[in-house]
C-alpha positions in Angstrom: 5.0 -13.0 -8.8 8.2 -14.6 -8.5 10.1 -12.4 -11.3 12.0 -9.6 -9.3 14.4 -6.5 -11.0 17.4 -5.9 -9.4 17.9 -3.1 -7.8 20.6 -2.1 -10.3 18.1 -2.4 -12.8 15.2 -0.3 -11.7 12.5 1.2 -13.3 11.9 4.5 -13.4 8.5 5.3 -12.1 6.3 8.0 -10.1 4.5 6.8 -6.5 1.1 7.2 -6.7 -1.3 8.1 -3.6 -2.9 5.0 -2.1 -5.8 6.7 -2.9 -5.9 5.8 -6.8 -4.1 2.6 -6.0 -7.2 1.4 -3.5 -9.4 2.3 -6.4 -7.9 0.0 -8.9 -8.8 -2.4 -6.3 -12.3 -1.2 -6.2 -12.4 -1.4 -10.0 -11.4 -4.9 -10.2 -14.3 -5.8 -7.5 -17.0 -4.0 -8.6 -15.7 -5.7 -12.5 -15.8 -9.5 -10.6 -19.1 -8.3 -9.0 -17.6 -8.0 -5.1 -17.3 -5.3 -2.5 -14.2 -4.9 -0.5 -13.8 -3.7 3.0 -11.4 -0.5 4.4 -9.4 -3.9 5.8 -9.1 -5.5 2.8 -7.9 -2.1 0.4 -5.7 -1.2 3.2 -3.7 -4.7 3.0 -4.2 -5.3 -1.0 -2.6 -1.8 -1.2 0.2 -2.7 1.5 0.8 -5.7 -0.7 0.7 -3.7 -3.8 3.4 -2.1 -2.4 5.7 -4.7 -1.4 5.3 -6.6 -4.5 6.1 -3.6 -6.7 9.6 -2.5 -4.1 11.0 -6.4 -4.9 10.0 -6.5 -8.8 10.7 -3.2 -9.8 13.1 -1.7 -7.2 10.5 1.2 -6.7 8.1 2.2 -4.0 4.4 2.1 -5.6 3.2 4.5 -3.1 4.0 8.1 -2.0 3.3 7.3 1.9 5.1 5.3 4.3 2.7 2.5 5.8 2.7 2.2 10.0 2.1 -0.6 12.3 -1.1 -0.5 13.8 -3.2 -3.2 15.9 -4.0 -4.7 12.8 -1.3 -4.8 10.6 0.1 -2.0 8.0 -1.7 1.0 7.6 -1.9 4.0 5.0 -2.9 6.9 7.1 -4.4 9.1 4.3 -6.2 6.0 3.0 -7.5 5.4 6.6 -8.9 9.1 6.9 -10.3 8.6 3.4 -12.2 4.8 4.2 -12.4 5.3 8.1 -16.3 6.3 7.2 -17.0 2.8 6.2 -15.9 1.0 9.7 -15.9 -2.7 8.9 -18.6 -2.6 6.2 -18.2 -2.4 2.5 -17.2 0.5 0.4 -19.4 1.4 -1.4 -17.9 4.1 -4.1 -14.6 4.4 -6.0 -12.6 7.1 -3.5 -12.4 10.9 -4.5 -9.1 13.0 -4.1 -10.5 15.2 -1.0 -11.8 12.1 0.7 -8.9 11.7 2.8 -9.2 15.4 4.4 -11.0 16.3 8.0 -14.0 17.6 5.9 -14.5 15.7 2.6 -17.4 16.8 0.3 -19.5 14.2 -1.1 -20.3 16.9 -4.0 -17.0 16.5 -5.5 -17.4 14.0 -8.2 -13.6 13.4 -9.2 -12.5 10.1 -8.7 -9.1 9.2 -7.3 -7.1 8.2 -10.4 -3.8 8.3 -11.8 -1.6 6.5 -15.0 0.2 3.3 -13.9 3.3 1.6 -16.0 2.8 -1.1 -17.0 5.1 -2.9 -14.3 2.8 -1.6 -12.0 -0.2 -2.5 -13.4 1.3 -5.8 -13.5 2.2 -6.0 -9.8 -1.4 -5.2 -9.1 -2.9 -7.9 -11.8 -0.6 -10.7 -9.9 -1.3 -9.3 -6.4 -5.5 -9.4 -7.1 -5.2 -12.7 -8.7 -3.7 -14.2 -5.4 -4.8 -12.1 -2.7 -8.0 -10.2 -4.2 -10.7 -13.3 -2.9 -9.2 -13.2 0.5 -11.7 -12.1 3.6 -10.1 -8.8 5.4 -9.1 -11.3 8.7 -7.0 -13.1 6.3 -4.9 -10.5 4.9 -4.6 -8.8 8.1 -3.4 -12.4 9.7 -0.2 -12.8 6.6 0.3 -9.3 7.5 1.0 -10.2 11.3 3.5 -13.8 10.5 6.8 -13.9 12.3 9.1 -12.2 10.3 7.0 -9.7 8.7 7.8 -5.9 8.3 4.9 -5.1 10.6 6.0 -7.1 13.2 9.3 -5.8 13.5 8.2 -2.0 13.6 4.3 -3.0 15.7 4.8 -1.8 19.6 1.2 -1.9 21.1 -0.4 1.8 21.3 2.0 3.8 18.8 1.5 3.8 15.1 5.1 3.6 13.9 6.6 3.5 10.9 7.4 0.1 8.3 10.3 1.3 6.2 10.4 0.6 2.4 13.3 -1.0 3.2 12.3 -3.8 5.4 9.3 -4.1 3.2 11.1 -4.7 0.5 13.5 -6.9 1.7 10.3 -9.1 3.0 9.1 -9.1 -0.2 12.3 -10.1 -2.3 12.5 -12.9 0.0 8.8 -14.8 -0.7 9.9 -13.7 -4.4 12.9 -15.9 -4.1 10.9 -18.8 -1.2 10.5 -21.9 -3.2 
């Protein structure tokens, strides 16, 4: 994961809804035989995110993440996960699930195409981060110096720009 693009170089790409993104997570589990927690998908997603910004140049996600208690969160992936509490998820997520009344009758599954690039960035970020227990990711998300940490004040949700994220991220790209 230390191979970045310039930002001169980008690639062009679409952001995605952390929706499908969280299920490529849940794929990879349920194929390795493992359950993930609304913790976990929240943070593999974050650093889905901040990997792709400092390799490709280009947010992976349409959403901006916000500092809450416990580090970076997708609010539309909350709503959709918030169900599960600290337990496992259980089923890939549909499109729907994230809305005030989500019907357990709709049987589409959140999907949606990846570049390659990005299906890269999400290969590299489950090989080092997919084993790690939720209290784990949350605690790299909460170091000195990290994106949450600048944007966290304690009771407001605020927002992490792509911009410090990405700078974050370019940064352990280039950290011996």
């Amino acid at each position: 994961m230390t191979d970045r693009a310039s930002t001169s170089t980008m690639i062009e790409s679409v952001m995605h809804s952390p929706l499908a993104i969280a299920n490529e997570f849940i794929r990879r589990a349920t194929d390795d035989r493992r359950v993930l927690t609304h913790m976990q998908l929240q943070k593999l997603v974050y650093l889905a995110h901040g990997w792709c910004l400092a390799v490709t140049g280009n947010p992976l996600i349409e959403d901006e993440f916000e500092a809450w208690e416990f580090g970076p969160v997708d609010r539309k992936l909350y709503q959709a996960l918030r169900r599960y509490g600290a337990g496992p998820v259980t089923r890939p997520i549909r499109w729907g699930d994230d809305t005030p009344f989500p019907d357990d009758d709709l049987p589409e599954t959140a999907f949606e195409e990846l570049l390659p690039e990005e299906t890269s960035v999400l290969d590299g970020v489950w090989e080092n981060y997919g084993e790690f227990p939720a209290y784990k990711l949350s605690a790299l998300t909460h170091q000195a110096g990290t994106p949450w940490t600048s944007a966290y004040e304690q009771g407001r949700n605020r927002p992490v720009a792509n911009g410090t994220i990405q700078e974050y991220f370019i940064r352990l790209a280039d950290a011996p």
